[in-house]
VMD Tcl script that draws the C-alpha trace (Angstrom):
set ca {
  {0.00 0.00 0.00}
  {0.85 3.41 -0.84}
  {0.88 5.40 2.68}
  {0.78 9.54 2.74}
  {1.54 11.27 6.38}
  {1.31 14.97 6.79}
  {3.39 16.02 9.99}
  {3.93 19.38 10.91}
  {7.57 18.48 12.06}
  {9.87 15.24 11.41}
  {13.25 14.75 12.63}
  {16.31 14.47 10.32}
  {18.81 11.89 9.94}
  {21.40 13.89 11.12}
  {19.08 14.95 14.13}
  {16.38 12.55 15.68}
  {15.27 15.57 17.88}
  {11.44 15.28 18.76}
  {9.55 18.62 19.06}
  {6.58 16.30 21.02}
  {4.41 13.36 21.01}
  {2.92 13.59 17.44}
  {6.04 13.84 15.70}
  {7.44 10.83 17.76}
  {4.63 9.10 16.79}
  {4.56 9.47 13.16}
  {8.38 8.54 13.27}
  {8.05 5.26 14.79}
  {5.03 4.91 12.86}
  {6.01 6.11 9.43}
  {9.25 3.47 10.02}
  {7.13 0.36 11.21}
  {4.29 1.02 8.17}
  {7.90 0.92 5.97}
  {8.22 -2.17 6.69}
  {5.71 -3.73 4.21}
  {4.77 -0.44 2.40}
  {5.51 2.19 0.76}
  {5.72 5.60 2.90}
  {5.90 8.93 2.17}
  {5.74 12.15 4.93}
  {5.38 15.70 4.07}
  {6.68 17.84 6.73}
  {8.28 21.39 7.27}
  {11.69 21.11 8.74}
  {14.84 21.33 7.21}
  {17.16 18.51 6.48}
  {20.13 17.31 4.20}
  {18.59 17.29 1.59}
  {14.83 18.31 0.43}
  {13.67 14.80 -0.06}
  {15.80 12.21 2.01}
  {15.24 8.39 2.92}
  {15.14 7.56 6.40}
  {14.34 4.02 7.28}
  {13.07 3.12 3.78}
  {10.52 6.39 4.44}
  {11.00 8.91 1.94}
  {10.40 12.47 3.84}
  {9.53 15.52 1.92}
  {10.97 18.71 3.24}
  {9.04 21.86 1.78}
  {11.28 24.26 3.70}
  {11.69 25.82 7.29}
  {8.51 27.78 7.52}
  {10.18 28.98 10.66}
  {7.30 28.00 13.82}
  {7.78 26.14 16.27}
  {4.30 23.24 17.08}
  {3.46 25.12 20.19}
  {3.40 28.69 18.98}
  {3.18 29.28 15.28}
  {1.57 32.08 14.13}
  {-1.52 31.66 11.62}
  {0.32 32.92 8.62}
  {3.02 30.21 8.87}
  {0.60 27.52 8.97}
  {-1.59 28.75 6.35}
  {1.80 28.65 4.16}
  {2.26 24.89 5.54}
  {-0.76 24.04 4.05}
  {-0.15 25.60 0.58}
  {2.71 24.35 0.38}
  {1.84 20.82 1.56}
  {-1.02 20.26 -0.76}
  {0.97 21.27 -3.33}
  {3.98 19.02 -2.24}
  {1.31 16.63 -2.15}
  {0.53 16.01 -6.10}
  {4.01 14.79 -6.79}
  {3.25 11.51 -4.81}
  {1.42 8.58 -5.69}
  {-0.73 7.49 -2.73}
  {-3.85 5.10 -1.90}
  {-4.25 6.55 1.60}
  {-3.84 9.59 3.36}
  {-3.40 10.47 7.47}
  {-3.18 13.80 8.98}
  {-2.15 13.84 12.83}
  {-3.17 17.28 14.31}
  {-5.47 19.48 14.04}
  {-3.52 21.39 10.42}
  {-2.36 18.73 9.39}
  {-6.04 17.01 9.32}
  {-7.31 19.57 7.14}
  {-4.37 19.20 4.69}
  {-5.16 15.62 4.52}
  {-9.03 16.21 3.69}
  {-8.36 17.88 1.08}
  {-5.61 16.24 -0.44}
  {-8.15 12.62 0.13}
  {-10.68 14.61 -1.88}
  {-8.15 15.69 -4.85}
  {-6.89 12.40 -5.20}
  {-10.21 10.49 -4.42}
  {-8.34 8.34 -1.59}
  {-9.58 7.35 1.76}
  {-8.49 9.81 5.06}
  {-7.69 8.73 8.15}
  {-7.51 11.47 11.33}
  {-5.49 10.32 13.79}
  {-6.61 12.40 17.60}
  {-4.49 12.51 20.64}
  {-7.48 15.11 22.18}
  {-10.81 16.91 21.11}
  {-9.59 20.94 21.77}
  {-13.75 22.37 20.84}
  {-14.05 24.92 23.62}
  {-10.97 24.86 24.85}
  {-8.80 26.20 22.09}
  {-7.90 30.04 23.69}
  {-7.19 28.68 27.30}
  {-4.92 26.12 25.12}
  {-3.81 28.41 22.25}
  {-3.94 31.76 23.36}
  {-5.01 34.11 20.02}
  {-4.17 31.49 17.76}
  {-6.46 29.44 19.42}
  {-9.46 31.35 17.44}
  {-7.97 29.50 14.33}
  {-7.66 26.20 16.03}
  {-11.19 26.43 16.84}
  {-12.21 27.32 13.85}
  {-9.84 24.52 11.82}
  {-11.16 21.70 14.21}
  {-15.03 22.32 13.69}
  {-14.38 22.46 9.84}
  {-12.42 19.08 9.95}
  {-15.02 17.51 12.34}
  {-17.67 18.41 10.14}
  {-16.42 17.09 7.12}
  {-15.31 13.98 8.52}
  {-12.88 11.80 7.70}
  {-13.14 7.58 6.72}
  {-11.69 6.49 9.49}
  {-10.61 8.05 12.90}
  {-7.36 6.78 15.48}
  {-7.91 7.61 19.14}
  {-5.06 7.18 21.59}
  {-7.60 6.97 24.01}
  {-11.16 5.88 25.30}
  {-11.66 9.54 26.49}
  {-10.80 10.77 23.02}
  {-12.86 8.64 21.58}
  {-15.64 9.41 23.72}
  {-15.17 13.20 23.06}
  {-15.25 12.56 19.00}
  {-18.63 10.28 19.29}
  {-20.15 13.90 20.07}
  {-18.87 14.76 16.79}
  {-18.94 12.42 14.34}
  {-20.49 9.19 13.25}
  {-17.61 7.26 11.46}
  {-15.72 4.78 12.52}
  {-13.21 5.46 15.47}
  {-10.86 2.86 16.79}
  {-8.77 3.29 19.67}
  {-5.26 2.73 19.44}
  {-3.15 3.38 22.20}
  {0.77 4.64 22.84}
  {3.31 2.46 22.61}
  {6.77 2.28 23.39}
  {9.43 0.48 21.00}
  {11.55 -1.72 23.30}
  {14.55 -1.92 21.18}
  {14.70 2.08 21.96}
  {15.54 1.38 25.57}
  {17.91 -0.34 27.81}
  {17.15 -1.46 31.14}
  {19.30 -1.47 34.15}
  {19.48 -3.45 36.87}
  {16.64 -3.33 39.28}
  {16.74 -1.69 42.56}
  {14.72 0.32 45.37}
  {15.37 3.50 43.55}
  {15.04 2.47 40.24}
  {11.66 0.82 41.18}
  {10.15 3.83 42.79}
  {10.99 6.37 39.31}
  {8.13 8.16 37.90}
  {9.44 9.78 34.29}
  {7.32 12.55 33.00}
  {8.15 13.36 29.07}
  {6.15 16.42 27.89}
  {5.97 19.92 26.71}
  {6.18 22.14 29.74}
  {2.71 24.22 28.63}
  {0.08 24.48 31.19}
  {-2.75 22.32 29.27}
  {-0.72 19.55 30.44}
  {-0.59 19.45 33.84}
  {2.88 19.10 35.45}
  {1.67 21.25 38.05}
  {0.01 18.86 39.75}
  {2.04 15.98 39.13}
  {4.47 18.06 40.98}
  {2.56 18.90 43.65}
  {1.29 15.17 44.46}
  {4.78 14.01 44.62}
  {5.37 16.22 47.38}
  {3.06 14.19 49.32}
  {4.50 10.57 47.76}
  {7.89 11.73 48.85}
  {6.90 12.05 52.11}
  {6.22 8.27 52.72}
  {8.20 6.68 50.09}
  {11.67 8.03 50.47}
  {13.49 5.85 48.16}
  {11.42 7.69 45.32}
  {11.67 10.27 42.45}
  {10.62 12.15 40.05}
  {12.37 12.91 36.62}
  {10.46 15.52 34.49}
  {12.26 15.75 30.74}
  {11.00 18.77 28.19}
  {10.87 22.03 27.81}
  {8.58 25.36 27.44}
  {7.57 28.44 28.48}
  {5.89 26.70 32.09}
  {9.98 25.52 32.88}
  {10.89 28.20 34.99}
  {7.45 28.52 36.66}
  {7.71 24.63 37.56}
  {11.52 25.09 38.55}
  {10.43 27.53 41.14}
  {7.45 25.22 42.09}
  {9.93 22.45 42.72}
  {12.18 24.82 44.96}
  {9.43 25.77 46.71}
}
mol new
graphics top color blue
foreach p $ca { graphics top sphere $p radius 0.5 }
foreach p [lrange $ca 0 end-1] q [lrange $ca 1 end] { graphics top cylinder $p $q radius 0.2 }
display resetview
């Protein structure tokens, strides 16, 4: 099968760097799906080259548009998605996926041009919530998502029951629920021990919609009674120094 991901971001060869979740996602994805088919991702970041292979997935570079995923203005997404569609009619494809909320609408429409199947893949349902999560470009968000939700998709991936409960509201197509996984070959384990056993590892964006807060403040109470224990929190944002202080505190 001939297998299309849009992905706002995609790390390079040179530079398996993850800007969050989603582009982890369609990495380990995209390189699995390789395995038996023939991939192709459109993304935005530069690379060494404007088309390069990595892991038998060939990734299609249309230029630094120069955002980063948490905080790109409307302008440089709009350009994403001309230039992405675009992009797009150079490549043979019998399915098409989208993985966030621009990237979804870049999808539908490139499923309707070509006449091939769309699939929406949703970590979370942002209706309503899009300027506590967003700020001003939120209005867009809010905006993009009710225009994607109402003209569906074939299929749609939830990570989650909760997500899936959240599109049912929404749509009427088929949603499956596929969780996160982890590839083992990624990680070596240690030996085990009391300290070791007692880790808790928070990965994330440090932005306020997801909650390290009060993670943070409920393992000031663990620590309390289990002494052996800690907590390792890995990522970065504009919440960092905020939580720094919290932890100091």
């Amino acid at each position: 099968m001939k297998i299309l991901l849009i992905s706002e971001h995609f790390p390079s060869k040179n530079n398996t760097k993850f800007t969050g979740g989603v582009e982890a996602k369609n990495f380990f994805v995209s390189k699995y799906l390789a395995n038996k088919n023939k991939v192709n991702v459109i993304t935005t970041d530069p690379g060494a080259s404007r088309i390069e292979k990595i892991n038998e997935v060939m990734v299609h570079r249309i230029g630094n548009i120069g955002y980063k995923a948490s905080s790109g203005s409307i302008l440089d997404r709009i350009n994403f998605v001309i230039k992405a569609i675009k992009e797009s009619r150079k490549i043979e494809a019998d399915i098409v996926e989208g993985s966030n909320f621009i990237t979804h609408f870049i999808a539908k429409i490139i499923s309707k041009q070509k006449n091939i199947p769309s699939v929406a893949w949703y970590p979370d349902v942002w209706l309503k919530t899009w300027l506590k999560n967003g700020g001003v470009v939120g209005v867009f968000g809010e905006i993009l998502e009710r225009w994607n939700l109402r003209n569906g998709f074939d299929v749609y991936i939830a990570i989650s029951k909760s997500t899936a409960g959240k599109l049912k509201k929404y749509t009427n197509k088929k949603i499956h629920v596929v969780y996160c996984g982890v590839d083992h070959s990624e990680f070596k384990l240690g030996k085990s021990d009391k300290e070791i056993n007692k880790t808790i590892l928070c990965v994330t964006r440090l932005v306020a919609y997801k909650n390290v807060k009060d993670l943070i403040l409920a393992f000031a109470h663990v620590s309390t009674k289990q002494h052996y224990a800690r907590l390792l929190i890995v990522g970065r944002g504009p919440e960092e120094a905020s939580l720094k202080a919290l932890v100091r505190n």
